[in-house]
Each structure stands twice: as C-alpha cells, then as structure tokens.
C-alpha positions as CSV (number, residue, x, y, z in Angstrom):
1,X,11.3,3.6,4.1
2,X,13.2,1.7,6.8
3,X,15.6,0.2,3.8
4,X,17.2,1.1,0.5
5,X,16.1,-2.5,-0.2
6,X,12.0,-1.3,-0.1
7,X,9.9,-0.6,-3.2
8,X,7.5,1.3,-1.5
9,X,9.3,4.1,0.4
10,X,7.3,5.4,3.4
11,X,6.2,8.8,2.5
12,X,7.4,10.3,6.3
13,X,11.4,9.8,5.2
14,X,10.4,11.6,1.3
15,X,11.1,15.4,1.3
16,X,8.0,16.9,0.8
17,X,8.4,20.1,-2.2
18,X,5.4,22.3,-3.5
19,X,5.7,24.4,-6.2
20,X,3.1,27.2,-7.6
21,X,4.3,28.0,-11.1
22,X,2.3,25.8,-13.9
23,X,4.7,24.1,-16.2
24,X,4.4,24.9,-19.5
25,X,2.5,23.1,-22.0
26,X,4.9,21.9,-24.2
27,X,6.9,20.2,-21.7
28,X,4.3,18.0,-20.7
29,X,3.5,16.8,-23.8
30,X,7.6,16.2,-23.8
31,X,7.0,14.3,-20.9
32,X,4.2,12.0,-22.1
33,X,6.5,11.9,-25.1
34,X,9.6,11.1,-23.4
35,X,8.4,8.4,-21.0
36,X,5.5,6.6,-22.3
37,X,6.8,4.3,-24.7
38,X,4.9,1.1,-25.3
39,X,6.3,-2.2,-23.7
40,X,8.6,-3.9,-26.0
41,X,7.6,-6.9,-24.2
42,X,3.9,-6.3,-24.4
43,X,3.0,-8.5,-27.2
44,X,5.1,-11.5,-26.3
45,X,3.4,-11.7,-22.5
46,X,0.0,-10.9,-23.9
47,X,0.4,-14.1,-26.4
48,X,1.0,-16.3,-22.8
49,X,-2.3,-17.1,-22.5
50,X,-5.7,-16.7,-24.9
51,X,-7.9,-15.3,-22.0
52,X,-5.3,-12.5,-20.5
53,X,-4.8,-11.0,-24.6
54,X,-8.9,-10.7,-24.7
55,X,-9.5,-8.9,-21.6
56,X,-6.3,-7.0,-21.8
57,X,-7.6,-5.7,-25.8
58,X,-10.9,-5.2,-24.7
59,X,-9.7,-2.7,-21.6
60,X,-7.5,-1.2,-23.6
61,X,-9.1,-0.1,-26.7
62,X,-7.5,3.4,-27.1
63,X,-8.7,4.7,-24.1
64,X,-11.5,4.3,-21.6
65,X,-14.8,5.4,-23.4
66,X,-16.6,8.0,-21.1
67,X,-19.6,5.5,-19.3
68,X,-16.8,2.8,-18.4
69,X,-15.0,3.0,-14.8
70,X,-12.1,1.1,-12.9
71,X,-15.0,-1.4,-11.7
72,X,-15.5,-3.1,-15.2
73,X,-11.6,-3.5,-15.3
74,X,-10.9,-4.9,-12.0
75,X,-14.3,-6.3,-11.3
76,X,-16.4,-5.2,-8.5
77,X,-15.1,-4.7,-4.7
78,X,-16.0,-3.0,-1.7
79,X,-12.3,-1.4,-1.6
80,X,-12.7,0.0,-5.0
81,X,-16.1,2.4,-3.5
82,X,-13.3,4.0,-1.0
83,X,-11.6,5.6,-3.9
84,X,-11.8,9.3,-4.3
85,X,-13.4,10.9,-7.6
86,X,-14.1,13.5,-9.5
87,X,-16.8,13.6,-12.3
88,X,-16.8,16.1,-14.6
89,X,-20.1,16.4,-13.5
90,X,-19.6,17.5,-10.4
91,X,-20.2,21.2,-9.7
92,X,-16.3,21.7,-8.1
93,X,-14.0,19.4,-9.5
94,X,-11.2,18.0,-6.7
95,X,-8.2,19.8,-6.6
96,X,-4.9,17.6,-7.5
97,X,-2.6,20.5,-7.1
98,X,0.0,21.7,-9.8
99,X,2.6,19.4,-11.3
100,X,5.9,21.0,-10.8
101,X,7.8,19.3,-13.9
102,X,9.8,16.9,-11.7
103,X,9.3,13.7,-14.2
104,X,10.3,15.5,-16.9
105,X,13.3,17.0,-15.3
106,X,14.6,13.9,-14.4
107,X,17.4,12.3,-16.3
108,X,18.0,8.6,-15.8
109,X,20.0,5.8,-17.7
110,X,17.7,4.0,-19.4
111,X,17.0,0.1,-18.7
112,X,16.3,-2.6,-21.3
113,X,14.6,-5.4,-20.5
114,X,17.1,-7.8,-20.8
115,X,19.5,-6.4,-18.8
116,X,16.6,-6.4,-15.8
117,X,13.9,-8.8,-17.2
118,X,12.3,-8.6,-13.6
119,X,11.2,-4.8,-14.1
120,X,9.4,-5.4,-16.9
121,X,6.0,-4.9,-14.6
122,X,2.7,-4.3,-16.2
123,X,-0.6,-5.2,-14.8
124,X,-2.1,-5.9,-18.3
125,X,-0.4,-9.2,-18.5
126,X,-1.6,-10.6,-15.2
127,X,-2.9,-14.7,-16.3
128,X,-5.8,-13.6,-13.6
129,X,-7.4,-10.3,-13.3
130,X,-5.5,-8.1,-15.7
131,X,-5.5,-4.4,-15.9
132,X,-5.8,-2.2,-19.2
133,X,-2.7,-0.9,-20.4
134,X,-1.7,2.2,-18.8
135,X,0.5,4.8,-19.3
136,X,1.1,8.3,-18.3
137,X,-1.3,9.4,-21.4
138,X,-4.0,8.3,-18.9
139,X,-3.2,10.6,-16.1
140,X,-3.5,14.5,-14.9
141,X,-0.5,15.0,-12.8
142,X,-1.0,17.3,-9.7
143,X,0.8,18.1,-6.7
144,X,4.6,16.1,-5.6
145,X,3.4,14.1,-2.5
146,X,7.8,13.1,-1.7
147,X,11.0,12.5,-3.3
148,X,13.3,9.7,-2.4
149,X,16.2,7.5,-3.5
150,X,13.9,4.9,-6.0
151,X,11.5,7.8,-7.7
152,X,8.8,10.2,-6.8
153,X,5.4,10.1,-5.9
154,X,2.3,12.6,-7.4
155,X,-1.2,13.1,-6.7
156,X,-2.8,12.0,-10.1
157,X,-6.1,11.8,-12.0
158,X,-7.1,9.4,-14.5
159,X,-8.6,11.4,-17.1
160,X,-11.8,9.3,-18.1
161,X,-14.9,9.4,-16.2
162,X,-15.3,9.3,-12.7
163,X,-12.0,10.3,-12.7
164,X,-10.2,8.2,-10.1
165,X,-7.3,10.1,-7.3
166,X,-4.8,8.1,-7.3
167,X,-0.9,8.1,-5.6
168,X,1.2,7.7,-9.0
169,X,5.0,6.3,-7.4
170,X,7.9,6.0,-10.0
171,X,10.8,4.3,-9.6
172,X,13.7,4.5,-11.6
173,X,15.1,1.0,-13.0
174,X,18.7,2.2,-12.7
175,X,19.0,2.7,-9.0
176,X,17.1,-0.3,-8.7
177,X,19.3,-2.7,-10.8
178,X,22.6,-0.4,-8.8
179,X,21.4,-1.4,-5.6
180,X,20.1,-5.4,-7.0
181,X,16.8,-5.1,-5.8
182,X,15.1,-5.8,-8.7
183,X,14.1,-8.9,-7.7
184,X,12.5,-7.5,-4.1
185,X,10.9,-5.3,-5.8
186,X,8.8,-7.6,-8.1
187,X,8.1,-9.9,-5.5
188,X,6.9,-6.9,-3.2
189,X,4.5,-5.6,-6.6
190,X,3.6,-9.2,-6.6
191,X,2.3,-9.7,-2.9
192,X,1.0,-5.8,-2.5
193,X,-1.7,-6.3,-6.1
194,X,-3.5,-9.0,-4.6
195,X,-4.3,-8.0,-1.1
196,X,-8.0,-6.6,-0.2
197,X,-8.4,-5.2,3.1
198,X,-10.1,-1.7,4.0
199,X,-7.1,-1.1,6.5
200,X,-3.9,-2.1,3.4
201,X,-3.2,0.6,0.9
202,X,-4.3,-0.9,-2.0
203,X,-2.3,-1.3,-5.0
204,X,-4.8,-0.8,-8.4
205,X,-2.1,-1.6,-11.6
206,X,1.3,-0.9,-12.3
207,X,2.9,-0.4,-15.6
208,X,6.4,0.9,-17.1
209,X,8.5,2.8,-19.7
210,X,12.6,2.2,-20.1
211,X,13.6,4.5,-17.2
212,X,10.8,3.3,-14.7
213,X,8.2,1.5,-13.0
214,X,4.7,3.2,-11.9
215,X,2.7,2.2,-8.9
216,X,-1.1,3.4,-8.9
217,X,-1.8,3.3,-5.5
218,X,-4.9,4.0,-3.4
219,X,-4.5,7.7,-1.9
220,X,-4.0,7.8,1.7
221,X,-6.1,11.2,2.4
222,X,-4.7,12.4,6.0
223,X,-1.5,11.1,4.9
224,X,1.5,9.7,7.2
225,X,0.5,8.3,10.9
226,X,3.8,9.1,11.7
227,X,4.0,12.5,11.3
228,X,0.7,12.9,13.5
229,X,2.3,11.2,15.9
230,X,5.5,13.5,15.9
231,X,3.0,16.2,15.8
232,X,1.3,15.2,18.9
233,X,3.5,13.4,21.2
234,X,1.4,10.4,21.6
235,X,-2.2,9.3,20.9
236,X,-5.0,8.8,23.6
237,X,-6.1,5.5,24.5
238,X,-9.1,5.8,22.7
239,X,-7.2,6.4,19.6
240,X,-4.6,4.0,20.4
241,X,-7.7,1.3,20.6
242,X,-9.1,2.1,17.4
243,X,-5.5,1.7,15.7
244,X,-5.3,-2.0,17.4
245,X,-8.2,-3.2,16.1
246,X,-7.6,-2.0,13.0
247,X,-3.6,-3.4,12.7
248,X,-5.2,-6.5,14.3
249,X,-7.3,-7.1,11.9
250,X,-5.3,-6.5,9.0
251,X,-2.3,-8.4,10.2
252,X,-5.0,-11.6,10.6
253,X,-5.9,-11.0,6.8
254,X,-2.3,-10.7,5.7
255,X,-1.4,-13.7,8.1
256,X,-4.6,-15.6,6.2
257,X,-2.8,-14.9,3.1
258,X,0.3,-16.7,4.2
259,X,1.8,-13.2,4.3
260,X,4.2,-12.2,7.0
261,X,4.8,-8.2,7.4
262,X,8.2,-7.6,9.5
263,X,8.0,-4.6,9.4
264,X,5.2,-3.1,11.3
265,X,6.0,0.6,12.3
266,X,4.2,3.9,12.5
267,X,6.8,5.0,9.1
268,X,5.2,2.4,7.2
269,X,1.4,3.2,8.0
270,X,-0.8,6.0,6.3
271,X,-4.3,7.3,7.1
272,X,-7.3,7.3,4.5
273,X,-9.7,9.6,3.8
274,X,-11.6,8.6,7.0
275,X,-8.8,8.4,9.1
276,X,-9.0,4.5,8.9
277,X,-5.3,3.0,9.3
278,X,-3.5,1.6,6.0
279,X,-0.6,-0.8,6.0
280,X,1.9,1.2,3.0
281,X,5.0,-0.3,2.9
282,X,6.0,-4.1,2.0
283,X,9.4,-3.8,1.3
284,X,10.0,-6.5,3.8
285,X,6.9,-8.5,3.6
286,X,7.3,-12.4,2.5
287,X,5.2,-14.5,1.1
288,X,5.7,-17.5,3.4
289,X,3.1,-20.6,3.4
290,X,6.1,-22.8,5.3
291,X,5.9,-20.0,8.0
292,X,9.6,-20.7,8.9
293,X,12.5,-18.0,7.6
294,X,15.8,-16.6,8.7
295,X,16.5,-13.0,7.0
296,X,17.5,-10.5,9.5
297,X,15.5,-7.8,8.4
298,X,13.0,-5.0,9.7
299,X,13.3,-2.0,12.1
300,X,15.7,-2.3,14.8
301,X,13.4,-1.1,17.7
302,X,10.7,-3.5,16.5
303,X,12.7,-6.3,15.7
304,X,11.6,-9.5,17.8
305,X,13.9,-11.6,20.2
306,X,13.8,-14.3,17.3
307,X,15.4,-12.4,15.0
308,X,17.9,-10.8,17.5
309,X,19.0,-14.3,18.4
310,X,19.6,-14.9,14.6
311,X,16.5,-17.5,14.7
312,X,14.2,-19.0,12.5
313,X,11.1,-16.9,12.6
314,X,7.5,-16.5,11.4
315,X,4.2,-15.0,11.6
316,X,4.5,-14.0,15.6
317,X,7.1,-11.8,14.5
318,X,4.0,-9.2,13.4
319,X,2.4,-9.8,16.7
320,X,5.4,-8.7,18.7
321,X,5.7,-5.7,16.4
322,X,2.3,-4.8,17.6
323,X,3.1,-4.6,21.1
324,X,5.8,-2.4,20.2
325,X,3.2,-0.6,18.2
326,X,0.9,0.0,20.6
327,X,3.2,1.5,23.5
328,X,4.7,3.4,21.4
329,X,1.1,5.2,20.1
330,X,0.9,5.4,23.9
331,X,4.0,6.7,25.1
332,X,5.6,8.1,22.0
333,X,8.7,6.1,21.8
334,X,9.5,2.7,21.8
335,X,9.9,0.2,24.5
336,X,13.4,-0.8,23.6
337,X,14.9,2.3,22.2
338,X,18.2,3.5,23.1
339,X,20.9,5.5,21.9
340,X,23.1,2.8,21.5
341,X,22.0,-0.4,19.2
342,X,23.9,-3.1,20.9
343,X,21.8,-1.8,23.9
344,X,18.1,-1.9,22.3
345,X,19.4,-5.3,20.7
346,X,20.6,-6.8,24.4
347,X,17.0,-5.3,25.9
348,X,15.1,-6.7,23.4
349,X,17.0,-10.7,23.4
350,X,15.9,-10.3,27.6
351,X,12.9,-8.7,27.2
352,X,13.2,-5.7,29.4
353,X,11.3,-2.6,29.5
354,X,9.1,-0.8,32.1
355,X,5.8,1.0,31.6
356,X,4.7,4.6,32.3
357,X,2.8,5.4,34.8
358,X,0.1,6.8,32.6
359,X,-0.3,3.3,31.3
360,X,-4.0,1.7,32.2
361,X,-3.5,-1.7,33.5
362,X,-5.6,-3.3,30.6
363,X,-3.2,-1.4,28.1
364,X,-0.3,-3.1,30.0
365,X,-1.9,-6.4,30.1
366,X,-2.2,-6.3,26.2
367,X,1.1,-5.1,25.6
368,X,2.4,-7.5,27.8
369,X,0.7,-10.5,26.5
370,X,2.2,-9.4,23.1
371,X,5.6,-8.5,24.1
372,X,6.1,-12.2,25.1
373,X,9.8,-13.9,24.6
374,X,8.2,-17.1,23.3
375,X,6.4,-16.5,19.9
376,X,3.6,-18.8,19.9
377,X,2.8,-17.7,23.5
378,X,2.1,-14.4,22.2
379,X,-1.9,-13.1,22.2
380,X,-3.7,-14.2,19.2
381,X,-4.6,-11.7,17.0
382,X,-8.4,-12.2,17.1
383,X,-8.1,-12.3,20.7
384,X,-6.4,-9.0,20.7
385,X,-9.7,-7.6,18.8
386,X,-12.2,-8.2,21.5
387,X,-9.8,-7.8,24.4
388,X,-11.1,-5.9,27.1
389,X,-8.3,-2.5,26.6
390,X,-9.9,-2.5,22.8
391,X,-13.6,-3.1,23.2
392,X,-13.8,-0.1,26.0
393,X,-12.9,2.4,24.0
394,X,-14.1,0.9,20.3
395,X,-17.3,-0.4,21.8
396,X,-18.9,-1.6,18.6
397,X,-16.4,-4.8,18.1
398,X,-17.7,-6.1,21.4
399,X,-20.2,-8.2,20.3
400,X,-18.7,-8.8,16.8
C-alpha cells in the first residue's frame, strides 16, 4: 500500500511466505478458540433497528444449513456469480493451500471497544443489507497470500455449501489505534461494502474479535497487475486498451457514486480470475458529493498538478491518474518519475514529459488529452471508452 494510513494494503508491497508442514490440529482449534470471541457490542447494535435484528437472526442461526448460499444473505447480483467455489460435490475439490499457523502465532495487545469504538466493524449490523454473523468458525484457512504492517491476508473457504474462495485480510486493532487510523479505516470499510462493479474487488462482509478486524474480500485469481508488469517490462497496446476501458469504466461508476479514488496505480490494482482488472485498494478514496477537497494525499508520480500546487481538488484528479496509468502500462515507468521528488513534483506543476518513440499517435493523443493542466479540460471518461486508441484494439465497445 502506497501509505501506512491504508486499510487495504496492496498485496505487491506484502512479503509473500509458503509453508508445507500442516499445523497441527489442536492449534487450530486454539486459534478459533483464541480469536473468535463474540462481539460484546453485538446485541446493543442489533437492538438499533427491528428489521436489521430479523435478518441478522435469521442468517445466523448457528450456521449456514447446507442448501443456503451467500445469495440468500446478500441478495442476488451479477458480481456474486464471479465468485469461485467448491461444492463438495464436485469431483476435485479447489485447492486453498495449507495454513501455516501465522494467526495463531501472532501475539497482539488486545483492543476494547471503548478505547477504539470505530473498530467495532461487523457487517451483521448494517440498517440495510446486513450480513450473518461471521467468524473464523466459518472458514477453512489455506495458503498466506502477504504479510504487512496492519495484518495478514489468507486464501480461505467458507465451510457450508458451495463453499465460497474468499481473500480473508486481518488487521490488528493495536497498530491501527498506534498509527490513529482508526477512523480511515472505517470510513474506507464503509465506501469499499457498497460498491458493485465487475472491474472493483468486491468487499462481501467484515467482522471482528478484540485483537482484529477481518475483510472477506473477493479473490483476485491472477493476483497483482503490478507484478506482471515488473515481470514483463511493459504491456502491448492491445493489452494496454483493454485495461483503459476497463479503469474507465470503473472510475465513471465510482465517480457516479460520488466517490473519488486518488490513488490510481498499478500497486493498487489486482486481476480476477479472467484476467479482468480490479480496483483493491481505497485507502485514499473519499466519499465526496461536494466534489471539492484539499488533503495532499496519493502516489507521488501520479499525483495531479492540483494537488502539487496545494489546490482544491476533485474527481479529475482520477482522470489525470489515468493518463499516468496508461503510459506507464506502455512504457513501463511513469511520465514524471525521477530520482529526485522536488524534480517529479516541479515536472508535474509544468506539465512536462516527452513520449517514446514506440508510442502510436492515437495512444499519445489519449494520454495527452488526459494529462491536461486544467482539470475540467481533461477527456471525459466515457469519451475515453469509445476513443479511437481503445476501440481498435477492444473492438467490441465500438458500437456500445
């Protein structure tokens, strides 16, 4: 994640460890033990309002009964057919990986809910749409997916039928509270549970115990962009394209939703299962209906000339950070990187940066029409979906 401030850590910065001995029994159950105590706070927000306490007791009678999925919890949703199973009817059950012990070895101060009131997070007490009440009873744990400052993220299982794969991140309240993001953190939970987009990383419930808070989040199957990236230099146009559209689109949704990113990167963006892009990380993201706000925050090398200047900003902000995006899917580097920060920071306020020679002139033209010192001047994202770079290599959004 680009900041210690960030809830959701990008998975490229988490150190990625694999282990092949199977813990033993008795310290999982020591871990269910350990770290699944029931909200204290549980009945008190359930009593809030008549309609939440129904749905939340009838999702959560005991446990899932073996013909009920996710669907009859959180309603119906073309998202929700994207997520991976495994029956236990299926012939070859998917393989999570082995759990390495990590959650139980971890030894954290524990956190009461007065002392941070605003990590008391659980999905079951949302007034609209809420969750059953989860805990780690609920889940197989499989293979470490990072490790980072805030927690640790696993490849998990629910354990009733059709046996949803799910990224289970943990955060530990203490760091949180240490570092006062408590507050950044709810509101982050808060914006990320009630966006629906094929190309966002969904966030399904969340729920938590007196060391920590757990995110079920969609899994991301051909995992961080980023690391492709590294991996191979650059993209080709035709890949580049695809991306576009897809960042396009999702930035219009968010932008619908009076929700401003600022922080666009390839760190922050994972790949499904199909290789479709997913926005990961909202550490930064606002909800901001006035459009209008001043925090210096993001990536420098994506940061705006707005923000540079120390101005009031909005919603363009995201469109800049897509020009950025896309030359650097192109070229492999930034347009305004530099060794030295006061120098990006002085080439960004001027806007000045020079394109490869590989560059096709439509690509330029796009980039360009981003990359724009005045914010409203810059391309509108729908326009940037059927613009001519786009629609010659993703042909099908042409006539759309």
């Amino acid at each position: 994640m680009a900041s210690v401030h960030t809830l959701t850590h990008k998975l490229s910065s988490l150190n990625i460890s694999k282990s092949n001995a199977e813990p033993p029994k008795d310290q999982v159950q020591k871990l269910l033990t350990k770290f699944s105590a029931p909200n204290p706070l549980k009945s008190k927000a359930s009593s809030t309002t008549s309609k939440s306490a129904a749905l939340v007791s009838s999702a959560s009678s005991s446990s899932l009964k073996s013909t009920q999925s996710l669907k009859t919890i959180y309603g119906a949703s073309k998202t929700e057919k994207s997520i991976p199973t495994s029956s236990s009817n299926d012939k070859k059950e998917v393989d999570i990986g082995t759990y390495d012990g990590g959650l139980d070895s971890d030894e954290n101060e524990q956190v009461s809910p007065e002392d941070a009131p605003d990590l008391v997070l659980d999905s079951s007490t949302l007034s609209t749409a809420p969750t059953r009440n989860w805990s780690l009873h609920d889940f197989d744990i499989g293979r470490p997916l990072g490790k980072g400052k805030y927690g640790r993220v696993y490849m998990v299982r629910t354990k009733t039928a059709p046996k949803y794969i799910l990224a289970m991140k943990t955060l530990y309240k203490a760091e949180l509270v240490k570092d006062h993001n408590e507050r950044q953190v709810r509101r982050e939970i808060e914006i990320q549970m009630h966006l629906r987009h094929p190309n966002v990383l969904r966030l399904y419930g969340y729920f938590h115990d007196s060391r920590r808070v757990f995110l079920m989040l969609e899994f991301a199957g051909q995992g961080e962009l980023y690391r492709q990236l590294l991996k191979q230099g650059r993209f080709s146009p035709r890949r580049s394209a695809k991306y576009t559209y897809q960042m396009a689109d999702a930035l219009s949704y968010l932008h619908s939703k009076s929700v401003i990113h600022r922080d666009i990167k390839p760190e922050n963006l994972l790949l499904g299962l199909k290789g479709e892009l997913k926005i990961a990380d909202f550490g930064w993201s606002v909800h901001a209906p006035g459009n209008r706000r001043n925090t210096l925050c993001g990536t420098p090398d994506y940061l705006p000339p707005e923000m540079v200047l120390r101005k009031e900003h909005g919603k363009y902000v995201d469109h800049w950070a897509l020009g950025v995006l896309i030359y650097e899917f192109l070229k492999g580097s930034a347009p305004f990187g530099d060794k030295s920060q006061q120098v990006s920071m002085r080439k960004i306020a001027r806007v000045e940066y020079q394109f490869p020679s590989t560059f096709e002139e439509d690509a330029k033209d796009l980039i360009g029409r981003l990359l724009r010192f005045e914010p409203r001047e810059r391309i509108p994202l729908d326009e940037v979906m059927v613009h001519p770079w786009v629609t010659k290599y993703v042909p099908q959004v042409a006539s759309v």
